[in-house]
N, C-alpha and C positions, 0 to 999 in steps of 0.2 A: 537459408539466407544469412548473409554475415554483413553484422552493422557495427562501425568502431570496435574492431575488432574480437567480436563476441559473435558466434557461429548459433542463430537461431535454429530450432530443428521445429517438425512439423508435430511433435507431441505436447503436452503440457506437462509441469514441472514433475506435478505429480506423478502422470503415467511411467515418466520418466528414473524418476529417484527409487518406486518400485521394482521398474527392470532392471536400474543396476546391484537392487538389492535381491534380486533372487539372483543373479551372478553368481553374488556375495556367497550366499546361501549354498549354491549349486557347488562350487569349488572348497571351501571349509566346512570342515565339522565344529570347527572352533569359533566363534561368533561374540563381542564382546562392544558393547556400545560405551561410549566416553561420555558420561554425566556428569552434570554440572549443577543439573535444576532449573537451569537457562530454557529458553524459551525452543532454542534450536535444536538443543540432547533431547529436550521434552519431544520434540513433535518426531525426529530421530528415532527415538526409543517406540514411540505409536507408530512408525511404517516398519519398526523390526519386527514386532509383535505380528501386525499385518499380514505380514509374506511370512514369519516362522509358524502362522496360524496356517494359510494357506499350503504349507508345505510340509506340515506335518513336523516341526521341530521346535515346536515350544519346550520347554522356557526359552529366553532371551536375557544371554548375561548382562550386567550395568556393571559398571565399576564409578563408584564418588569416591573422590578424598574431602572427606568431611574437615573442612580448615578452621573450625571451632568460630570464631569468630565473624560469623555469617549471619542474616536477616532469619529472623523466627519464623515469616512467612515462605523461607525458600526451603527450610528442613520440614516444615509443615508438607510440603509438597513433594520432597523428596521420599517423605514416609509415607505418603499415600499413592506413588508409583509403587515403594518395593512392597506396598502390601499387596498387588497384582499378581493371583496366580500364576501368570503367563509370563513374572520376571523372575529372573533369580539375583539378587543383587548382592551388589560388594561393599558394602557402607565403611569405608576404612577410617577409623580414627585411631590416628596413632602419632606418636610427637615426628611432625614431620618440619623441617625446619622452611622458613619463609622469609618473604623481602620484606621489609619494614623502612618504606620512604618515608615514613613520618617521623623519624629521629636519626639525626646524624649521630651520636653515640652509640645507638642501637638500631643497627640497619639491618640485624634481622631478628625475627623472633621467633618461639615457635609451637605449635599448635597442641594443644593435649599432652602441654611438657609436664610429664611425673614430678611429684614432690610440690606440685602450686595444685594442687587441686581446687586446692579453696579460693585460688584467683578464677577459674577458667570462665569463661564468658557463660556458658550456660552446661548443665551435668550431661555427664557421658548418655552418649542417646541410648532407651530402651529399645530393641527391634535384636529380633533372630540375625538378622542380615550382618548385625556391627560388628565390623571387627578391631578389636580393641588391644588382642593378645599380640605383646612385642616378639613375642617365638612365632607366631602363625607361619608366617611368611622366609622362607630361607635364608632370602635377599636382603630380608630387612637390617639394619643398624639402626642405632636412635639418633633422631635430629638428623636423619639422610635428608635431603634436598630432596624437594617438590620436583625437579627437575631432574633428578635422579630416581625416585620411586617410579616414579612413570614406565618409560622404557624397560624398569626394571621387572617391574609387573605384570608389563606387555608378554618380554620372553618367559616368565613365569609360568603364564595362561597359555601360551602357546609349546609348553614345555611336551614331547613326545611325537608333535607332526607339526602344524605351524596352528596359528592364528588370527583371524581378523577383524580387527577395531573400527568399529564404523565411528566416526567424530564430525561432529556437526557445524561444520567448517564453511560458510557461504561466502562467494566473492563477492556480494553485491556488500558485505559489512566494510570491507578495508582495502583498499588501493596492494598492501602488500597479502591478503588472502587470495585474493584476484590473481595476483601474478604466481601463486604459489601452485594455480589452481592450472594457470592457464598456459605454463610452461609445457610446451611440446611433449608427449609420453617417449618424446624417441630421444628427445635429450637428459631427460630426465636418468640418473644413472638406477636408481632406484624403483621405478617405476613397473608393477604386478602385472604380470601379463596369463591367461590362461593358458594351459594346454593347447600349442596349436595355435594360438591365437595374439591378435595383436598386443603392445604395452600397454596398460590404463590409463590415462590420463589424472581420472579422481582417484589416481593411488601414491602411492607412497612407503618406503618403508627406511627405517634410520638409518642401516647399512646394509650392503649390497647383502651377506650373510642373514640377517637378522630373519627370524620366525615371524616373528610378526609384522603383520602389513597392515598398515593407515589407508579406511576409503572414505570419500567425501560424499555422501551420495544425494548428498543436498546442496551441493556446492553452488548449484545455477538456480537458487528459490531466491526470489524477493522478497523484502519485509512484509511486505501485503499477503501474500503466499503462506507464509508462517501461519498466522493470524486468522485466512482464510480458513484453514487445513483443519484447523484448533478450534474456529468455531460452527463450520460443517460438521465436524465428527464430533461437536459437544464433548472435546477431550479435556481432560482435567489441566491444568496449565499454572504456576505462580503466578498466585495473585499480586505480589509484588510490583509487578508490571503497572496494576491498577493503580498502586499507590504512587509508583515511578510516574505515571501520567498524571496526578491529580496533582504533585507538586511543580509541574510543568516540566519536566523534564522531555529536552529533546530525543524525538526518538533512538540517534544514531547515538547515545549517550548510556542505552537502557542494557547494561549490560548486568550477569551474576557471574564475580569472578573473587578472586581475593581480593579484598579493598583495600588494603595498607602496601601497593606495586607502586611503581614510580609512575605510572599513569592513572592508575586507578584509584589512586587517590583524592583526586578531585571531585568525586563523587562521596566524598566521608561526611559531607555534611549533612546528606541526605538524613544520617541515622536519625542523629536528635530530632529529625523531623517524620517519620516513620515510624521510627523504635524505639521511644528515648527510653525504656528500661534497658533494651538490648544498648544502646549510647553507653550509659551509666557503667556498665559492664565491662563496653571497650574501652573507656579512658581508663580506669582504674586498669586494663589489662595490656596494652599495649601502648609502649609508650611512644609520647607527642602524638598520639591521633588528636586528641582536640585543638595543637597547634595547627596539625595538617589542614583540619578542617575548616579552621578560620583562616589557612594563609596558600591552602595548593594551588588554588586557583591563581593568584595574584603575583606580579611582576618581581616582585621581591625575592620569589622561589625560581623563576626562570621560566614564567607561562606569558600568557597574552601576546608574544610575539614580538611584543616593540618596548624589552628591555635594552634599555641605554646604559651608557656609561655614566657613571656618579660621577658627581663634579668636581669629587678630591682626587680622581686619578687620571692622568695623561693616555692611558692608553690602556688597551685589554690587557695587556701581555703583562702590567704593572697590577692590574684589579684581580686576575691570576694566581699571581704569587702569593698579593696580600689576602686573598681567602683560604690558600692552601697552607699560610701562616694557620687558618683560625679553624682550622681541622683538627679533632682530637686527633693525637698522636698515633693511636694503634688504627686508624685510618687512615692516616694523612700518607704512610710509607706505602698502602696501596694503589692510591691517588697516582702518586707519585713516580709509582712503577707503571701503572696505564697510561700518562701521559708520553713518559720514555717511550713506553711500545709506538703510541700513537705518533708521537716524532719521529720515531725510527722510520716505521713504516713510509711515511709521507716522504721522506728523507729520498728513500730506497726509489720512490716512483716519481722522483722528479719535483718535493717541492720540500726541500730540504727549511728548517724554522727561517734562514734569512729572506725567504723568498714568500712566506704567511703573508699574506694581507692581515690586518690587526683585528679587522672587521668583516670577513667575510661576509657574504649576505647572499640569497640564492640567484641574485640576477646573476652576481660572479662567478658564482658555480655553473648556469646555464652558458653565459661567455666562454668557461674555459671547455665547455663541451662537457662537463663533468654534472654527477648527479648533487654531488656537495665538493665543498675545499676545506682544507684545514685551516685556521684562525684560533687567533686567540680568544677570541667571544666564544668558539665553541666549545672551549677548555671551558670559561668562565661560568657559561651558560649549566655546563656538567656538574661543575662543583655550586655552585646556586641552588641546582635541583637536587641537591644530592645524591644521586643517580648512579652512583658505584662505577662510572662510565660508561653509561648507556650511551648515554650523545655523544659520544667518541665513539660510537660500534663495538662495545665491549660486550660481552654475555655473562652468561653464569658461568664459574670461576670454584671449582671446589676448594682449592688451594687455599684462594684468600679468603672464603666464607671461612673455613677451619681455622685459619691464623687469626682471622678479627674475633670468631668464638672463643678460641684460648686465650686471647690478650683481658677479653671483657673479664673472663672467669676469672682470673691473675688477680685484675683490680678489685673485684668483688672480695677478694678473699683476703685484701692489705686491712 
């Protein structure tokens, strides 16, 4: 049956996310679950276990990147998965470099950085699993990018035939995981297909080459479904959750990720409210978390939706400039080169800067048949959130993460 564009089948979720994990199972010798501690790797890693039980291939790898700066209750929980005979896990703590939206000077930091020991939010964890040593790993360098170990680990694990990462990816959480889910397996360029057999759909892999392959095999569970799974099977789960719901917090809110991301930081305040020793740790450790936490939510930074123009300037494109005045310097020339691109680009498709509305807004983007337009509110809104140009559609960027780390280290050292 297919409703609003979602193809109901005659199984239920679970029968389902099973069979595509003996798939999994039946095609790779290589098997590697994406942990988090979340709710979704948790229940994930219990249907790996499952079917690697039922199929005679226990253990079931885990891979965490341990980001130092996490809730006490979610390592609690972490350590009590890898103590499961039936796992084998990857507990990586190693200075791995991270986003830091809570300070415009210091936009990134990073995790288990050598030589601060005595800062770090809490001691290197005890467990067989940790891995701590900066030689372990081939691939590794120090302070690589969160977004760089990844990938890099993937072809690691999968080094002498291929590998597969199962990651706990549903589309019922986000408008853009839905579409990532639900794009055609035949357009998909990427997309794992068996011996003989059709493309996947819940797959994925970074480059048409690459060993390792991404499956979602929970991609069609609903949040009730999670929870259901977790309390039939009496599975162990973060308790977190518990205390995420007892401060009221909305469900679609209840996330375990890094907390100091240009999104995720709206949830900082929760700590003092949960953990205020683990709190007391992160201010002293990462800097402007306590700013963030008194101000991500609010208008000031670029949230709530219905930031205006102050009443000292004529126009975004004037509010613009004067914020990109009030950027420290070894940012401001990054800033500065993302907007370039993001003019250029716009330029090249038809809406060259004389032709910007001042103020875009999404009714105008659905007018021009467009998903957004370019304006100077959405420069303004970037540099507001600090956002390294996120809301320009920027990514991660090794180049300038390395040039804003050596400029920082520069001044440190005057």
């Amino acid at each position: 049956m297919k409703q609003g564009g979602k193809i109901y089948l005659d199984a239920n979720v679970y029968d389902a996310a099973k069979s595509r994990l003996r798939l999994v199972f039946e095609n790779f010798q290589k098997i590697c679950v994406a942990f988090s501690g979340g709710k979704d790797s948790t229940v994930l890693l219990h249907l790996a276990v499952e079917v690697a039980r039922e199929m005679g291939r226990l253990p079931v790898d885990a891979m965490l990147i341990d980001l130092e700066g996490q809730y006490a209750a979610t390592m609690a929980h972490v350590r009590t998965m890898f103590d499961m005979p039936e796992v084998r896990g990857w507990w990586i703590c190693l200075p791995i470099n991270l986003r830091n939206a809570s300070s415009v000077e210091h936009p990134y930091w990073c995790a288990w950085e050598s030589g601060r020991e005595q800062d770090w939010i809490r001691p290197m964890p005890e467990h067989p699993r940790v891995v701590s040593d900066q030689g372990f790993f081939p691939f590794y360098r120090y302070r690589m990018e969160f977004e760089e170990f990844v990938p890099a680990f993937n072809e690691w694990f999968a080094e002498g035939g291929s590998a597969a990462f199962l990651v706990g990816i549903r589309a019922d959480e986000s408008l853009h995981r839905y579409k990532s889910v639900k794009t055609s397996a035949t357009v998909k360029k990427c997309a794992w297909a068996p011996p003989g057999g059709e493309a996947v759909q819940w797959s994925a892999k970074n480059r048409a080459k690459s060993r390792a392959v991404s499956f979602f095999p929970i991609y069609d569970w609903r949040f009730e479904d999670i929870w259901r799974y977790i309390h039939d099977g009496s599975h162990d789960y973060n308790r977190l959750y518990d205390w995420m719901y007892l401060t009221g917090m909305p469900f679609s809110e209840m996330r375990i990720c890094q907390p100091y991301g240009d999104d995720q930081r709206k949830g900082l305040d929760l700590f003092h409210k949960i953990e205020p020793e683990t709190w007391f740790r992160i201010v002293q450790r990462v800097e402007g978390a306590n700013y963030a936490a008194h101000y991500a939510r609010q208008k000031m930074l670029g949230y709530k939706g219905g930031v205006g123009l102050p009443p000292a300037f004529s126009s975004w494109q004037q509010y613009s400039e004067f914020l990109l005045r009030t950027i420290p310097e070894h940012l401001r020339s990054v800033y500065e080169r993302r907007i370039t691109v993001f003019r250029d680009w716009w330029a090249e498709h038809g809406y060259p800067p004389g032709k910007w509305p001042d103020a875009a807004m999404p009714r105008d983007a659905k007018a021009a048949g467009r998903r957004r337009l370019p304006s100077w509110r959405r420069v303004a809104i970037s540099l507001l959130k600090q956002d390294m140009g996120k809301s320009l559609s920027f990514g991660f960027c090794a180049e300038d993460t390395s040039s804003i780390l050596s400029k920082i280290e520069q001044y440190r050292s005057l």
